[in-house]
C-alpha positions in Angstrom: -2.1 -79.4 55.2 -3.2 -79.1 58.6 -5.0 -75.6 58.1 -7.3 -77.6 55.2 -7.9 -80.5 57.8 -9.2 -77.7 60.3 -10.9 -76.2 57.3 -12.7 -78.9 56.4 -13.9 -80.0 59.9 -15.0 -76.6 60.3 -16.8 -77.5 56.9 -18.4 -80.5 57.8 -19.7 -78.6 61.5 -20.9 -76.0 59.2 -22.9 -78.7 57.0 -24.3 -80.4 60.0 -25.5 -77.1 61.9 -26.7 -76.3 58.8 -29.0 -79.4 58.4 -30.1 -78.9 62.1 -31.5 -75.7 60.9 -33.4 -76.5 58.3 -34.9 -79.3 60.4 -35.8 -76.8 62.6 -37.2 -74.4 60.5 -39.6 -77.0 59.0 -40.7 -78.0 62.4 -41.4 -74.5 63.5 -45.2 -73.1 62.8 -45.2 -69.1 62.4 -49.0 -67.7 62.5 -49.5 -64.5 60.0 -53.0 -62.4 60.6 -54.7 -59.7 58.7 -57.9 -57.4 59.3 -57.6 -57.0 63.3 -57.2 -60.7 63.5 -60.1 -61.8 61.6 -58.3 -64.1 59.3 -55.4 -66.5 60.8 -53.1 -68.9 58.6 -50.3 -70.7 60.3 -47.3 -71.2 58.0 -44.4 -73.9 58.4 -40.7 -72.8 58.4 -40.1 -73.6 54.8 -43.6 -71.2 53.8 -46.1 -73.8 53.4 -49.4 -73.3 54.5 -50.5 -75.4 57.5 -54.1 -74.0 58.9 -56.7 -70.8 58.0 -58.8 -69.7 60.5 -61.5 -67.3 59.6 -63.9 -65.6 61.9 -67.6 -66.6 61.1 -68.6 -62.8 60.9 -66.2 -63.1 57.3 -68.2 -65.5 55.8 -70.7 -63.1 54.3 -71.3 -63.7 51.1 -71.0 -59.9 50.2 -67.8 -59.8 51.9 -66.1 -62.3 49.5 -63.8 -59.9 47.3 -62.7 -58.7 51.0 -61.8 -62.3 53.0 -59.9 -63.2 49.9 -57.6 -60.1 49.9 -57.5 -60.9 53.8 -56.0 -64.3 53.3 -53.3 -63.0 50.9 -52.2 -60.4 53.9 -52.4 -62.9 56.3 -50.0 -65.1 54.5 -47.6 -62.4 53.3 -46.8 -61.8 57.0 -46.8 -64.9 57.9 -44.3 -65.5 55.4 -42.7 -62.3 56.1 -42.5 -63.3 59.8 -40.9 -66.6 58.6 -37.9 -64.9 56.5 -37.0 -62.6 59.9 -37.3 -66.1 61.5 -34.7 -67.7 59.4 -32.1 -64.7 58.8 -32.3 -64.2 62.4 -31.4 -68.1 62.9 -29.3 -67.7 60.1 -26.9 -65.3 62.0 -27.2 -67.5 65.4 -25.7 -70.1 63.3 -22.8 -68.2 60.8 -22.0 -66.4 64.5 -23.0 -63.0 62.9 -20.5 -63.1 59.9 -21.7 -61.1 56.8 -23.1 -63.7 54.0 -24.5 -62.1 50.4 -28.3 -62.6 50.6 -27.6 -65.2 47.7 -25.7 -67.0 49.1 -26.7 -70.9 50.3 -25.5 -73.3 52.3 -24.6 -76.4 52.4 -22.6 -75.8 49.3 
């Protein structure tokens, strides 16, 4: 009975580091950019979109079709950038042990 006691401290540690995390990731900002900088969106650590920046030059009228395929590469690596983010903190936290890509925490 006293391995499960440990166990389940080590649990509840788990849990709370856990929730320290994702409190963290949602206060973290990550910025993603596409064409040489030209267009800039800031994503929070959950992937939610917090600010666009676009450089005037973009807002040609015949450039449209372009700016538009910008911002979707902008936001894939900022969203990218946000994944590496959270596996790396992920790692930090488990102490490097092996978890399936599935699998979530808190239980």
């Amino acid at each position: 009975m006293k391995n499960l006691a440990g166990l389940m401290k080590q649990a509840q540690q788990m849990q709370a580091k856990m929730q320290e995390l994702q409190a963290k990731l949602e206060a973290m900002e990550i910025e993603g950019s596409a064409g040489a900088g030209m267009v800039r969106l800031t994503l929070n650590g959950k992937g939610e979109l917090r600010r666009v920046w676009i450089d005037p030059k973009l807002a040609d009228p015949n450039e449209m079709e372009m700016l538009q395929d910008l911002l979707v590469a902008a936001h894939a690596d900022a969203k990218q950038k946000i994944e590496q983010r959270a596996g790396e903190e992920m790692q930090n936290l488990t102490g490097g042990l092996k978890l399936p890509p599935d699998f979530k925490l808190p239980f």
